[in-house]
N, C-alpha and C positions, 0 to 999 in steps of 0.2 A: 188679455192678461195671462201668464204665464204662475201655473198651480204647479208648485214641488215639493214633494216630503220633507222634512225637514233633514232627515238623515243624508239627503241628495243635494240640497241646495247648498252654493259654499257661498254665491255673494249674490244678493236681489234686492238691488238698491233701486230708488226713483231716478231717473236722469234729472235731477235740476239743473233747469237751464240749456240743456243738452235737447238739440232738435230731435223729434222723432223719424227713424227711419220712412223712406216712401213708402206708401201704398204699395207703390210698385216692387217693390221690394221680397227678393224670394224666397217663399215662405218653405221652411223646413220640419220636422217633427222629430226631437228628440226621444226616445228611449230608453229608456235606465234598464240596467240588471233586474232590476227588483219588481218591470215592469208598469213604472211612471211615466206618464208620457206627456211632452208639454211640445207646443207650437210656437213658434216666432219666425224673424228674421236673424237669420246664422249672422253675426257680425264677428266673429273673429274662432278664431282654431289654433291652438297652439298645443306646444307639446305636453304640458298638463291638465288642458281642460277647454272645453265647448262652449261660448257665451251666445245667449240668443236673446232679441231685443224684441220686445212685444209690449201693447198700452203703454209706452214711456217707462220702460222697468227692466231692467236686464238681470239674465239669470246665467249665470255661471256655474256648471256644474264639471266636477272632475273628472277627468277619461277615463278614470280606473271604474268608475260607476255607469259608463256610457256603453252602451249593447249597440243603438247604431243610429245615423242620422238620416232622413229619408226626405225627397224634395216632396212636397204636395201637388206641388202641379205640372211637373215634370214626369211624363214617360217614357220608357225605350223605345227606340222605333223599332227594333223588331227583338222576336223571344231568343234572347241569348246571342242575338248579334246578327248581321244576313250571312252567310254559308255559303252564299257565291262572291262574299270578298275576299281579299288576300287577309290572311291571317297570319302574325307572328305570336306566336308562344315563348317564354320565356323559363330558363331554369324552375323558378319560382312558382309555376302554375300560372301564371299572368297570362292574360292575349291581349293584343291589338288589333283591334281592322284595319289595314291599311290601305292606303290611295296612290300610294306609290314607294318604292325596295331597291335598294342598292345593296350589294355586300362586296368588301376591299378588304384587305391584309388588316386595316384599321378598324374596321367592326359594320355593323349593319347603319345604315340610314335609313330610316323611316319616314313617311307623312302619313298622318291620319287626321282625319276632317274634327276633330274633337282637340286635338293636342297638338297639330302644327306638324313640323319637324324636332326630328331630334336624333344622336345618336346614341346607339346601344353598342357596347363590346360583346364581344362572338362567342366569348365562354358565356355570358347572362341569354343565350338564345339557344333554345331548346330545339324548337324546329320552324319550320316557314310552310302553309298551306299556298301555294300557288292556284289550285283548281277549285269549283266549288265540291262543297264538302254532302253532296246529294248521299241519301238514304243507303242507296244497293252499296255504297264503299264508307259509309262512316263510319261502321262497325271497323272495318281492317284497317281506316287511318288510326283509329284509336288504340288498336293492336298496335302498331309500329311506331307509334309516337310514344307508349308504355316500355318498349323494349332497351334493355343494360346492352348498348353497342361499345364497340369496340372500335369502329369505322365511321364516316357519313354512309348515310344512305340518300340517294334518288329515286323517289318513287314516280311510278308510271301506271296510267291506266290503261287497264286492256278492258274494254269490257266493263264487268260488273266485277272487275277483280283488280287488287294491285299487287301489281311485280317491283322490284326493286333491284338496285345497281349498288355494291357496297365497294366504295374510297373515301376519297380526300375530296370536298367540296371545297372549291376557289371565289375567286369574283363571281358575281351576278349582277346585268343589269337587266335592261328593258328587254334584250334580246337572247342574250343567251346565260348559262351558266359551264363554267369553267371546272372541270371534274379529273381527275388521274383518276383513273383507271387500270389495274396490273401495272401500272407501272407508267403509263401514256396518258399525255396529259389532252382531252379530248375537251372540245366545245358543243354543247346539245342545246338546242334552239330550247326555249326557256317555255314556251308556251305547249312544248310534247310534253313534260315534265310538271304532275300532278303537286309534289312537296317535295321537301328536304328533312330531315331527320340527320340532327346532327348529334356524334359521339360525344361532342365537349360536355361537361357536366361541373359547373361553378361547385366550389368545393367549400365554400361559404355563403349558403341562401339570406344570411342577414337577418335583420329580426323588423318584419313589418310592423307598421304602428297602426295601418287597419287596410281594408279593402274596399278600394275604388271601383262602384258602376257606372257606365257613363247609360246616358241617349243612345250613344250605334253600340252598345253590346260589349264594348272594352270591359276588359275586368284585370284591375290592375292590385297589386299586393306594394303598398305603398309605404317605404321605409320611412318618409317624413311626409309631412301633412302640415299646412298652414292654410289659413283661409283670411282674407282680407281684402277686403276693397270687393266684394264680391266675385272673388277669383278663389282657385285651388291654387296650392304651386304643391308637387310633389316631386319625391325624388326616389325614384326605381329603384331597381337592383342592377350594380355595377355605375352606379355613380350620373344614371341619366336626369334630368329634369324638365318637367312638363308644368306646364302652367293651362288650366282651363275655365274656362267664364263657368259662372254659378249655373247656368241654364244649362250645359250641358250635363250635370253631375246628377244621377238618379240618387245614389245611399253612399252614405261612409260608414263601413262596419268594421267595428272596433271588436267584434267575438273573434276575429279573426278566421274564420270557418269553419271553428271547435261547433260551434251551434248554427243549423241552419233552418229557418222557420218555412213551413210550406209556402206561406204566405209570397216568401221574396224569393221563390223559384215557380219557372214557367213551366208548367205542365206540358211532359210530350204529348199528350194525346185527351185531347175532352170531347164527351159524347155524352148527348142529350138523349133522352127518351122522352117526347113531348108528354106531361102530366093533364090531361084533359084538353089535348091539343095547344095548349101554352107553354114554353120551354122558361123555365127559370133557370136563369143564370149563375152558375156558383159566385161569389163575392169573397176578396184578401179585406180583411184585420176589420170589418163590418157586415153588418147583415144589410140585405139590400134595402131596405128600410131606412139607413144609416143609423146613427147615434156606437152602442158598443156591445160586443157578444156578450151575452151574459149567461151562465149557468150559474145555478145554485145561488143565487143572492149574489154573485161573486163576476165584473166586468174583466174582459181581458182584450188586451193592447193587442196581439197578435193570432191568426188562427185562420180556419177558411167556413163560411155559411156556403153550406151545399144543400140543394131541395132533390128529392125522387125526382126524376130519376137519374143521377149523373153520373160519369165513370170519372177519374180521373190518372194518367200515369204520367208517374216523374221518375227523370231517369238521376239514377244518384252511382251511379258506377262504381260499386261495392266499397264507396268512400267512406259510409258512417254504419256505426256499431249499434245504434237502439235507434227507436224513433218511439215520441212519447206525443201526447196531447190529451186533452180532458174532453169525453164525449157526452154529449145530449141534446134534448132536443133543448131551443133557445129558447128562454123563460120566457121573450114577448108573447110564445103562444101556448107556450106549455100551459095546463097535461095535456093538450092534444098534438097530436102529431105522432106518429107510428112508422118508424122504416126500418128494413134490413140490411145490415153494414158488414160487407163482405172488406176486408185490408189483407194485398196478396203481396206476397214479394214473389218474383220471378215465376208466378203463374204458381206458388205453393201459398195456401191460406196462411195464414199470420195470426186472423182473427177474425171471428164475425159472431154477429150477435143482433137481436133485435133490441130497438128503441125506440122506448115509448118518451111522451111527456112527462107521466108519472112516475118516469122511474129517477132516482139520483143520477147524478155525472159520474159517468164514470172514468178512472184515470187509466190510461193506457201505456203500457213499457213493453215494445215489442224487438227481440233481438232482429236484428236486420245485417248483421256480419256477414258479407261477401254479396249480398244482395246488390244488383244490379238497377233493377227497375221496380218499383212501388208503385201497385196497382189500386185507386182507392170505388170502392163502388158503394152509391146509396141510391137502394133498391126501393121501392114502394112494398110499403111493410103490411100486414092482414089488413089493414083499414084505410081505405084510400079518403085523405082530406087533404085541401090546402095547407095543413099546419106542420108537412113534412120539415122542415125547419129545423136540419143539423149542424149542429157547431161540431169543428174538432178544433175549440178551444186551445191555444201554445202549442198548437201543432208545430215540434221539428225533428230535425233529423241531430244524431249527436255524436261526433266520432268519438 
């Protein structure tokens, strides 16, 4: 059965007569604004509103009240996509993984294991990763892919460093890429050649209607959105269209990436400190216990349960302005539980503080402006017991 506020619900009528979706059938979890959360089978997405079929009963609720749709049994296969595929970036902030790259006077052709073929025009493409994108150089890809060019660039690895070639980028296929150079027009075997970094810059980004994650890591800013027959059909920026089975699609976020919960980003870096030789595992939007975080009388849809001793750092590349969340320890065990919570942006404290069970939740509004990386640490606090049990409750980041 599907449970809605009344403020939220526009239509939850019975199916009479109307067969009930499969079992098989995949199961999604809606989100409101206001933090409602209800479960079903997604059966249709249109450009007013999300309906989801659940007990013989569908509930239709409006996208203006919709935060974001999230698969249940559906995971990424890796965090934030694998970094030794080829990657396309687009104006928009969008990537692709791709399986295979052509680029012609007529715009890019892609394949990606998620979305088929398709093509893209040359101003809606930002830049093209060719190499993987390993630790010692993803700092300086990210530097050159940030940069107001005036030229293409060709990037190259030397090292633990890239260098780059600035003209006019040509055709590309499997073998080489097509470049002028001062004025000469040169062909460079494609596989010496780490990315491309292109001047174009689409002078109309368009207005997404929400953001696409897939299973391989894609993250797409999607101007239209339909779901039916257990499919996505979406349509890019610069006029492409993709179509993807339901199994592939992790979340459709309708914040559009004004708000970002910790919860739906992968942590760069997590470390344990075994608490009595047993390692407790931080846990997204439930305590490992299941059911729902609770502080203060009060259950929240979104957040992370972390136990002494864990660290955790997410890199947010001085994208968002505050990061908020309500802290305590979870009422299953409260008043016990005692830790100390150090929150660092770029190695400068933010905040920290001890937490008991008996104390209230408290709410947190931390400036985070120009902040790069968000370092979270819950420490084992004067009292060492099992009931270390922190919620950071609506944990997100907020531009």
């Amino acid at each position: 059965m599907i449970s809605l506020a009344p403020s939220v619900l526009l239509i939850a009528t019975a199916l009479s007569g109307a067969a009930e979706p499969a079992s098989t059938g995949l199961q999604f979890e809606l989100t409101t604004l206001s933090g409602h959360r209800q479960t079903g089978v997604l059966t249709e997405l249109s450009s007013d509103s999300a309906t989801l079929t659940a007990g013989g009963k569908t509930a239709k609720v409006p996208l203006a009240e919709v935060l974001d749709i999230r698969a249940l049994s559906v995971k990424p296969t890796a965090s934030g996509g694998d970094p030794r595929r080829l990657e396309v970036a687009l104006t928009d902030s969008s990537h692709l993984f791709v399986s295979g790259l052509g680029v012609s006077e007529s715009g890019a052709q892609v394949e990606t294991a998620n979305f088929g073929k398709f093509a893209l025009p040359l101003n809606a493409v930002a830049n093209i990763r060719l190499a993987p994108n390993e630790p010692p150089v993803a700092d300086a890809w990210h530097d050159l892919t940030t940069r107001d060019l005036t030229r293409d660039m060709l990037v190259i690895r030397k090292g633990n460093v890239l260098d780059h070639l600035d003209g006019t980028v040509g055709k590309v296929d499997d073998v080489g890429i097509h470049f002028v150079l001062d004025g000469e027009d040169v062909t460079l075997k494609r596989e010496k050649i780490f990315g491309i970094v292109y001047a174009r810059r689409n002078a109309d980004p368009g207005k997404p209607v929400c953001e696409v994650t897939s299973t391989g890591g894609d993250f797409l800013k999607a101007q239209t959105a339909q779901w039916s027959n257990g499919q996505l059909k979406a349509g890019l920026l610069g006029g492409a269209q993709i179509v993807a089975p339901g199994e592939q699609i992790v979340t459709l976020d309708f914040s559009l990436g004004k708000v970002r919960y910790l919860s739906q980003l992968e942590p760069r870096e997590v470390k344990y400190t075994p608490f009595f030789d047993q390692v407790w595992t931080y846990c997204r939007d439930r305590p490992r216990d299941g059911g729902m975080l609770r502080l203060g009388n009060k259950e929240y849809a979104r957040g992370l349960w972390i136990h002494s001793r864990t660290l955790l750092k997410y890199r947010v590349n001085g994208e968002y302005r505050r990061f908020q969340a309500v802290m305590g320890i979870d009422q299953a065990v409260a008043p016990l539980g005692n830790v100390h919570v150090v929150i660092s942006g770029d190695d400068k404290v933010l905040h920290q503080s001890d937490v008991r069970g008996s104390d209230p939740p408290l709410n947190l509004d931390l400036d985070i402006a120009g902040v790069r990386e968000i370092e979270i640490l819950v420490d084992f606090g004067g009292d060492l017991d099992i009931a270390d049990h922190l919620d950071l409750a609506d944990a997100k980041v907020i531009k």
